[in-house]
VMD Tcl script that draws the C-alpha trace (Angstrom):
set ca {
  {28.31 -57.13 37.10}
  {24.86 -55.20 36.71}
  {22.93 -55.10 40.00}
  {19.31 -53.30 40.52}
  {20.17 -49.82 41.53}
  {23.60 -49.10 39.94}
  {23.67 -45.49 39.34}
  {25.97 -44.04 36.25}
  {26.88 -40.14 37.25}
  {27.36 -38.36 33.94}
  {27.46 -34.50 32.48}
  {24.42 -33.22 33.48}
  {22.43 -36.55 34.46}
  {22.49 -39.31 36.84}
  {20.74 -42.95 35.53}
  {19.70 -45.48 38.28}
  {18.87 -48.68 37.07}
  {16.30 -50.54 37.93}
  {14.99 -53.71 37.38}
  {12.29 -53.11 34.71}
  {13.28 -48.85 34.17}
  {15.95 -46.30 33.99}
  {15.39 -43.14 36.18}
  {17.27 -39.96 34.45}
  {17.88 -37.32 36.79}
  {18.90 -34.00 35.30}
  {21.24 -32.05 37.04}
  {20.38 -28.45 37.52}
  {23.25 -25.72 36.30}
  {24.37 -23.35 34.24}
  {25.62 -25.56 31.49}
  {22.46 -28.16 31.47}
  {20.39 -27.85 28.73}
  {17.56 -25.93 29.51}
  {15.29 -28.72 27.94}
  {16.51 -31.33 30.35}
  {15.96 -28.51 33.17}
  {12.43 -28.49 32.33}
  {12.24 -31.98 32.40}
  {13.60 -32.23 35.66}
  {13.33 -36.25 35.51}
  {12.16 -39.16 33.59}
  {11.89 -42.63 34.16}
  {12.06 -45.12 31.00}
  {10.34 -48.33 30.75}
  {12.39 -51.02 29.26}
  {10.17 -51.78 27.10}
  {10.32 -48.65 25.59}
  {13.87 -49.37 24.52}
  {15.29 -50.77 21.38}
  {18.51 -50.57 22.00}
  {21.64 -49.65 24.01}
  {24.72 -48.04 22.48}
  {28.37 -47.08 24.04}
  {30.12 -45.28 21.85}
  {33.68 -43.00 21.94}
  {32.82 -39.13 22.90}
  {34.79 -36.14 22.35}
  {37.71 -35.57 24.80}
  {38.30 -38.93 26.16}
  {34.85 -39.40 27.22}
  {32.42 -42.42 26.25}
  {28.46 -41.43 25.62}
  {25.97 -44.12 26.57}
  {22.99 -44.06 24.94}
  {19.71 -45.85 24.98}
  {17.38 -45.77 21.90}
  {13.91 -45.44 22.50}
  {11.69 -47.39 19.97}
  {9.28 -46.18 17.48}
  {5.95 -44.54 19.12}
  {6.78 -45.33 22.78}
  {7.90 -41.48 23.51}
  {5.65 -38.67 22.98}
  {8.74 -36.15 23.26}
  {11.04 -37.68 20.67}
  {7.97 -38.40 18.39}
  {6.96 -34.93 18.46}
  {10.55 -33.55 18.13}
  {10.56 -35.86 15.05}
  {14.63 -35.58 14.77}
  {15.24 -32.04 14.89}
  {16.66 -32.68 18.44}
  {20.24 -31.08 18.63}
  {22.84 -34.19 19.96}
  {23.33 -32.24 23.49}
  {19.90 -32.11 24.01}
  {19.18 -35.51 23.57}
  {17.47 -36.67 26.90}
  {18.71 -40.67 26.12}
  {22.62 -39.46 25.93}
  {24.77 -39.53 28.83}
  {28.37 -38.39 28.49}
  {30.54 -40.01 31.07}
  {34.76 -39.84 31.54}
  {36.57 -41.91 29.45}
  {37.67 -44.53 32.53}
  {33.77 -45.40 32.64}
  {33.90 -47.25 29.49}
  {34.19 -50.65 31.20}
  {31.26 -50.01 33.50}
  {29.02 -48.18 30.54}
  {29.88 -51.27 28.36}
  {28.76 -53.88 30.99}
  {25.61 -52.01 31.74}
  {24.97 -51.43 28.58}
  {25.19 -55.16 27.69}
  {22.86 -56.01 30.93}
  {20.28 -53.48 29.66}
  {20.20 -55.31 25.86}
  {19.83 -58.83 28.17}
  {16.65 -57.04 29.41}
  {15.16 -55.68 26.39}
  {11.62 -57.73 25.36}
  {11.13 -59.56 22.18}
  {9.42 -56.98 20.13}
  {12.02 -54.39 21.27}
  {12.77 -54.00 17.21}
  {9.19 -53.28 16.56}
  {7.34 -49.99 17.43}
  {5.89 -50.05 20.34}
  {2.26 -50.10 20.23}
  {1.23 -47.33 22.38}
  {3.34 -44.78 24.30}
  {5.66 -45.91 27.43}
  {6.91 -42.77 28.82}
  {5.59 -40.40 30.57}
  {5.04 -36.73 29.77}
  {3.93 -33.56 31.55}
  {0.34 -33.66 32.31}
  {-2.14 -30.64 31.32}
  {-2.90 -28.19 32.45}
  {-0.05 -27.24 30.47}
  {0.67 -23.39 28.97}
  {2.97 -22.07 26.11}
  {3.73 -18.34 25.25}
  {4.19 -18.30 21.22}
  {4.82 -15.46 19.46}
  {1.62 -14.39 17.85}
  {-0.54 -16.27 20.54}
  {-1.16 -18.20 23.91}
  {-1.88 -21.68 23.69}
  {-3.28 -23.53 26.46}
  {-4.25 -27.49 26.86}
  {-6.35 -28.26 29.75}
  {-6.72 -31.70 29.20}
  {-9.83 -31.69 26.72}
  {-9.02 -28.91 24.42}
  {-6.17 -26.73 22.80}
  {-6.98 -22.56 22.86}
  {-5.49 -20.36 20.83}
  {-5.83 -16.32 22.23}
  {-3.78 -14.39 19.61}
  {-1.48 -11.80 20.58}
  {-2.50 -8.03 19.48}
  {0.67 -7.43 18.18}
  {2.01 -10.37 17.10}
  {-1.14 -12.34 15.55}
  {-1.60 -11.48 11.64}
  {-4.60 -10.13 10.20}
  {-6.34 -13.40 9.45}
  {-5.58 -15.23 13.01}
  {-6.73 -11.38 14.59}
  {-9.66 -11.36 12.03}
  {-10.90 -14.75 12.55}
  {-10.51 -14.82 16.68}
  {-9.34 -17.11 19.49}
  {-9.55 -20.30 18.74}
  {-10.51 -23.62 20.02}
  {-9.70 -27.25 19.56}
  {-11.38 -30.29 21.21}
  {-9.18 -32.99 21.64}
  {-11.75 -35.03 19.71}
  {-11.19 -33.09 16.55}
  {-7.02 -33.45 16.47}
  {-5.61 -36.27 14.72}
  {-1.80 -34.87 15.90}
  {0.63 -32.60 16.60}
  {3.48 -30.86 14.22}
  {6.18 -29.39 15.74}
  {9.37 -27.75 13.52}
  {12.44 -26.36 16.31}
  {12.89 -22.52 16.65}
  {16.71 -23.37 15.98}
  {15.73 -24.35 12.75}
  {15.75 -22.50 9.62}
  {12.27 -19.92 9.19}
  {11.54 -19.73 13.44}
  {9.48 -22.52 13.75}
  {5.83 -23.34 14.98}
  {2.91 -25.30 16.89}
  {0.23 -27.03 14.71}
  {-2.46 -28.84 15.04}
  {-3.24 -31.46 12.78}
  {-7.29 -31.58 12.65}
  {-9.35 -34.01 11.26}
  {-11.26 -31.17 9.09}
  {-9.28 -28.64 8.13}
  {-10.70 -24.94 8.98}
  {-12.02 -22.84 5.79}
  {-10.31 -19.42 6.00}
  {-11.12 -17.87 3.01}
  {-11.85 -14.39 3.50}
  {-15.59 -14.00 1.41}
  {-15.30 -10.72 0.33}
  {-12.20 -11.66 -1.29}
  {-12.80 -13.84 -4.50}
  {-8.98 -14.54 -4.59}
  {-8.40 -15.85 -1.19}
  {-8.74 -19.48 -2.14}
  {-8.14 -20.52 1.56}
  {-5.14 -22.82 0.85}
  {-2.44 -20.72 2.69}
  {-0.31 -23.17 4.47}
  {1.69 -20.81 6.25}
  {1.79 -21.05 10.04}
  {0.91 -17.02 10.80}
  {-2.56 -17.84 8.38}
  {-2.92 -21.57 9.70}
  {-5.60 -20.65 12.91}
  {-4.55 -24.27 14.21}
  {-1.31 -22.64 14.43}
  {0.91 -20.42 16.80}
  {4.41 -19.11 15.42}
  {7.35 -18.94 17.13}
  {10.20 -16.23 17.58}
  {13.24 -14.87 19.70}
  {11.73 -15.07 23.13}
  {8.62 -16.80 22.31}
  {8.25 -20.99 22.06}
  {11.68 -21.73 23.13}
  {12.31 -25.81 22.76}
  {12.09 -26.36 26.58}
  {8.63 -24.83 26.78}
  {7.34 -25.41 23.26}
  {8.43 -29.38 22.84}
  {6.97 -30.46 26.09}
  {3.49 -28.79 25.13}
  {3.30 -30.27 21.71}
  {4.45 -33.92 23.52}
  {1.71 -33.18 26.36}
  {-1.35 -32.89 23.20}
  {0.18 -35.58 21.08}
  {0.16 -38.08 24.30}
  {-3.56 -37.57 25.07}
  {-4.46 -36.90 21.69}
  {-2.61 -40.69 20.85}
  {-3.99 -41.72 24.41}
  {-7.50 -40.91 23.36}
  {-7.72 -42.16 19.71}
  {-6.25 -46.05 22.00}
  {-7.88 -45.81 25.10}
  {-11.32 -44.32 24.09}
  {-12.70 -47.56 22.06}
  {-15.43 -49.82 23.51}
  {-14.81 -53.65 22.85}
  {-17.20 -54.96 20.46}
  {-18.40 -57.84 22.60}
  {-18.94 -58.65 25.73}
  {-22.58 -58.48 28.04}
  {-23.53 -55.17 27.35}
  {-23.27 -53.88 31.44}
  {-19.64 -54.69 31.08}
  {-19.91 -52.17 27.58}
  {-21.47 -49.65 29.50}
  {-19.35 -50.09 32.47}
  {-16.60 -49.43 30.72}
  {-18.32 -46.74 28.44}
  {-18.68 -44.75 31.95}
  {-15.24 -44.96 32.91}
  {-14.38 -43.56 29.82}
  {-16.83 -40.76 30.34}
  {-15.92 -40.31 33.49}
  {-12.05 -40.13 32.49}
  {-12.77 -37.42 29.78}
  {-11.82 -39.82 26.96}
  {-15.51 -39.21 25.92}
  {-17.41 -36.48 25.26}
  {-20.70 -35.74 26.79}
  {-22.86 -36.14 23.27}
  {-20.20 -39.49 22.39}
  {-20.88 -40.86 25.74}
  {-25.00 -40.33 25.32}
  {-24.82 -41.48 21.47}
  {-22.88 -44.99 22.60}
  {-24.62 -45.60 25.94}
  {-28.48 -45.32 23.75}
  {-26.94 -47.54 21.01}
  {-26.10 -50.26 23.70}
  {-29.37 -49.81 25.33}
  {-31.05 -50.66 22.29}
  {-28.84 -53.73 21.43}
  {-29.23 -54.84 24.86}
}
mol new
graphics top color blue
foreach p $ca { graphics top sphere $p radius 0.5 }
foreach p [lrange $ca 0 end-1] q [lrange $ca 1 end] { graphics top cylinder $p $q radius 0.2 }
display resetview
């Protein structure tokens, strides 16, 4: 029988149950993944769950594993798959004589799971490291304070165009996402930014450069990776840190469309104040209310 505050001890994680979440502690050692080390702990809304799976593991283990749905977790939206299977923050390996007690839980968890568990969830559930946040790539540093991304390219990693053009910055007003490909992948991997207008950088002096180069050590809303440089622990929580506040932003920073207008301004402030607004799209909506008022 499932009771609030069971706790499931597996390789490298502990889950505690709870009545409306699941708190994964990683274990710190030698053999955890190094992603789950940086994660340190995470604590999962039901309602951010679709579904809840035991399943036989390799050498007479079982692997429980819950199923987060569609949009509710800025880490497994930006990983976008490329996850490998031990890394896999939802998976918890446990001996073999668990099975019983993985199976009942896991049936108690499903008894819990909301109606629209099927559906993607309409805003994201889980919780993410919070900016300031920092990543060392190999041809630059990228930092996210919270209202914009920097790129300062490295001097000996940066290619001519990034070096040419100069650091860059991105307001989280002018990102529409985040695309992150693994360094365990095939070609290294990289950071990019998606923007809502995409940055000209044709060289002018060269009639040829038709400023269409897609690849990431030309794309200046783009950092590369390499051995030693964007690693998945550090690289994957920075790209899920911009994608939650740039997704966070695009929800949270709308004004309802009716409503007494001090209520519209009210809430235009705490916007503001939240830095969900910028200083000219705080002044531009606050005078436009004004002048319906």
């Amino acid at each position: 029988m499932w009771r609030m505050g069971d706790v499931l001890a597996g390789n490298h994680a502990v889950w505690e149950f709870d009545s409306d979440s699941v708190l994964i502690r990683f274990a710190r050692g030698m053999r955890t993944p190094r992603l789950w080390h940086a994660l340190g702990s995470r604590r999962i809304p039901l309602e951010a769950l679709s579904e809840v799976t035991v399943a036989a593991g390799k050498r007479d283990t079982v692997v429980l594993r819950a199923v987060p749905r569609p949009g509710a977790d800025p880490l497994m939206e930006a990983a976008a798959g490329q996850l490998k299977e031990t890394c896999d923050p939802y998976r918890l390996v446990l001996p073999g004589e668990q099975a019983p007690l993985a199976a009942a839980l896991a049936d108690a968890l499903r008894g819990r799971l909301g109606p629209d568990a099927a559906e993607p969830a309409p805003r994201f559930l889980v919780r993410v490291p919070e900016p300031p946040v920092h990543l060392k790539a190999y041809d630059a540093r990228v930092d996210f304070d919270g209202s914009a991304v920097t790129f300062r390219w490295s001097r000996t990693g940066a290619s001519s165009t990034k070096w040419k053009a100069g650091d860059q910055r991105y307001p989280l007003s002018a990102l529409t996402g985040v695309e992150w490909v693994s360094p365990e992948g095939l070609g290294g991997g990289h950071l990019r930014l998606l923007t809502r207008d995409a940055q000209d950088t044709r060289d002018p002096r060269d009639p040829r450069d038709t400023g269409d180069d897609p690849r990431p050590d030309h794309d200046l809303a783009a950092a590369v990776f390499g051995v030693g440089y964007g690693a998945v622990h550090e690289a994957l929580p920075f790209a899920a840190a911009v994608l939650s506040a740039v997704r966070g932003r695009a929800q949270v920073a709308t004004v309802p469309p009716a409503g007494p207008s001090g209520d519209r301004l009210q809430h235009l402030g705490e916007l503001h104040s939240a830095g969900l607004l910028t200083d000219a799209e705080y002044s531009a909506l606050r005078d436009r209310f004004a002048a319906d008022a």
